[in-house]
C-alpha positions as CSV (number, residue, x, y, z in Angstrom):
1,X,99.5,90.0,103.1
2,X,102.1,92.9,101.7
3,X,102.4,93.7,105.6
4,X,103.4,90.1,106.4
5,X,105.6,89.4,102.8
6,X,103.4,86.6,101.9
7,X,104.7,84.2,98.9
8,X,102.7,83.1,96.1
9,X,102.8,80.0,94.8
10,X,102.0,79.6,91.4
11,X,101.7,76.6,89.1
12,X,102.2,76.7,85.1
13,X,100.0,74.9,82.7
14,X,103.3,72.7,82.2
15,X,103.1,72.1,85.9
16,X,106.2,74.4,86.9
17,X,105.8,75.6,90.4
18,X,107.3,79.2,91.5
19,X,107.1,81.5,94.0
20,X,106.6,85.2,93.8
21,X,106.8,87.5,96.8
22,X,103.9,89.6,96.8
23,X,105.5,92.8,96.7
24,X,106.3,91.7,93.3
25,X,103.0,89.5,92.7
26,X,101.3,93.0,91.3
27,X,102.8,95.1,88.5
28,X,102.4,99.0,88.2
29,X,100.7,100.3,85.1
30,X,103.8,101.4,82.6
31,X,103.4,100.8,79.3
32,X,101.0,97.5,79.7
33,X,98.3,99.0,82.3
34,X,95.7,95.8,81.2
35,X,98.4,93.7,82.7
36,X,98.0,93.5,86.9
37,X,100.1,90.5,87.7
38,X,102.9,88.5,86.8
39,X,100.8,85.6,86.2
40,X,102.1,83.7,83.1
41,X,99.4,82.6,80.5
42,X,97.4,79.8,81.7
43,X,99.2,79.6,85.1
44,X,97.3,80.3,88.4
45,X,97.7,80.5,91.7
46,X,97.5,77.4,93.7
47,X,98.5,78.9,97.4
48,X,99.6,81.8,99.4
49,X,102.4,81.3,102.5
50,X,103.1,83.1,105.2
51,X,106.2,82.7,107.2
52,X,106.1,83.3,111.0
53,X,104.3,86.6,112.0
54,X,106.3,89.6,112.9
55,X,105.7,90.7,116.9
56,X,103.6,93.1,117.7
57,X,100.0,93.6,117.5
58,X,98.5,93.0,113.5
59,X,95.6,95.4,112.6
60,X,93.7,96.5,109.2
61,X,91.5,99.1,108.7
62,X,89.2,99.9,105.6
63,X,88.0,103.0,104.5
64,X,84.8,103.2,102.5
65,X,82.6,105.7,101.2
66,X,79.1,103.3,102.7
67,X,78.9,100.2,103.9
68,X,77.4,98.8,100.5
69,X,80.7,99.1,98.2
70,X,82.9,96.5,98.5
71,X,86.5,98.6,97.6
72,X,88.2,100.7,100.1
73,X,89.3,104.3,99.5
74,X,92.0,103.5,101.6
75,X,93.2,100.7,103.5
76,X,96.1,100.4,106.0
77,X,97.3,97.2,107.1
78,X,100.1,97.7,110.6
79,X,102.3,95.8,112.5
80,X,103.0,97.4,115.3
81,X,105.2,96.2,118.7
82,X,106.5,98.6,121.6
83,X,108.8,98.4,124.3
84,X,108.8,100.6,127.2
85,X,106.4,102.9,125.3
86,X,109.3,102.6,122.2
87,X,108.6,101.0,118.7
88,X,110.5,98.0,118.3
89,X,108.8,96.3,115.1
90,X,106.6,98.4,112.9
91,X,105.4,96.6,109.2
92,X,102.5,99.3,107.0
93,X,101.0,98.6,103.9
94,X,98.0,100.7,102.0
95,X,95.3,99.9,99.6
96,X,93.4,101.9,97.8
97,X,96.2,104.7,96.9
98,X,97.8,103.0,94.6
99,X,97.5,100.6,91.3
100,X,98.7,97.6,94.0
101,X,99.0,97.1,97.6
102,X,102.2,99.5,98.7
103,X,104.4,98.5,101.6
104,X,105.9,101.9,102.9
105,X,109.2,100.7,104.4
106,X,109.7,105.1,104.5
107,X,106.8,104.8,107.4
108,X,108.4,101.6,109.0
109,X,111.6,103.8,109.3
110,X,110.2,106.8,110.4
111,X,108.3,104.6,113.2
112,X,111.6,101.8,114.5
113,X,113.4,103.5,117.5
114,X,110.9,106.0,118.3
115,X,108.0,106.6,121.2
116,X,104.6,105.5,120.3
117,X,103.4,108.6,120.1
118,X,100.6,110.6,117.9
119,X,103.6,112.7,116.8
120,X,105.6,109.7,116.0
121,X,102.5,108.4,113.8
122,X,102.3,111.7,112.0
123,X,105.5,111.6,111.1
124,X,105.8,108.2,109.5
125,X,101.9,109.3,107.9
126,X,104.3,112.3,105.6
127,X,106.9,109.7,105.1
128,X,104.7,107.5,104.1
129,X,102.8,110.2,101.5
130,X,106.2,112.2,100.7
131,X,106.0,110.7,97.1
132,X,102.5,110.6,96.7
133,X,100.9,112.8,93.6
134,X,96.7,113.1,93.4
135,X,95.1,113.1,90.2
136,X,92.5,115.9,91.0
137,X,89.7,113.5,92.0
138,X,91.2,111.8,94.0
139,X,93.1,114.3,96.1
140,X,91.3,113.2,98.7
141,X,93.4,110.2,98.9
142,X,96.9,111.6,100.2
143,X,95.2,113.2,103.7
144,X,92.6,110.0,104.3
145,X,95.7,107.3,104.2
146,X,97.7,109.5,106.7
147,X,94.6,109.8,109.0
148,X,94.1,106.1,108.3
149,X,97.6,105.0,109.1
150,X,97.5,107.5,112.3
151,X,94.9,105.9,113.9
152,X,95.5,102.7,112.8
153,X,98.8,102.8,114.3
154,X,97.9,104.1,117.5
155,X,95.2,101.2,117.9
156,X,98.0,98.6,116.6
157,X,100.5,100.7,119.4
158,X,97.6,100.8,122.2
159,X,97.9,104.4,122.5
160,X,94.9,106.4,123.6
């Protein structure tokens, strides 16, 4: 939903309505890390809209360590449309690497105006991670979401 800018709609015990754009829905730790959202007490959400899709072809991938856990390591969520073999639309978001989902508009850059290529992928994969700090056990992380968005992107791309 990051990917595609979903809205949530949100409804107050007062019966206010609002809208939040998920990229601002979820909240990163600071000083209040027991507090995810933005989600007033006693509101909830009531619905989640999504405007037209972007072209190109949509694809998520999850990473897990087995098939029995539920939570990815990693996910990577890509919109992805080419022209002549050139990236004309490209959207990526990641789970799993972060305290919320992370839209990387540094990979989306790297990736607009430039050939589908593994190269290409790779590149927006370090733009993507430029900023990205491990916390010793979970290292791991920084390498997996570039391999993730790399072959994420050349499915989403059609590249073999």
């Amino acid at each position: 939903m990051t990917a595609l800018e979903a809205q949530i709609e949100l409804l107050g015990t007062d019966q206010t309505a609002r809208r939040v754009a998920i990229g601002d829905f979820y909240r990163l730790p600071g000083d209040t890390p027991h507090i995810e959202t933005v989600l007033r007490p006693g509101e909830m959400i009531t619905g989640v809209t999504l405007s037209s899709p972007p072209p190109g072809r949509q694809l998520y991938r999850k990473v897990r360590d087995r098939a029995s856990y539920a939570f990815a390591l990693v996910s990577v969520a890509a919109v992805v449309a080419t022209e002549a073999g050139t990236i004309t639309t490209a959207r990526v978001a990641f789970g799993g690497v972060a305290p919320k989902p992370w839209r990387s508009v540094e990979a989306e850059t790297a990736l607009i105006g430039h050939l589908a290529t593994m190269a290409t992928f790779r590149a927006a994969a370090e733009a993507a991670m430029q900023h990205a700090v491990g916390r010793g056990h979970n290292d791991f992380k920084i390498e997996l979401a570039k391999r993730t968005l790399c072959r994420t992107l050349a499915q989403a791309a059609q590249v073999g």
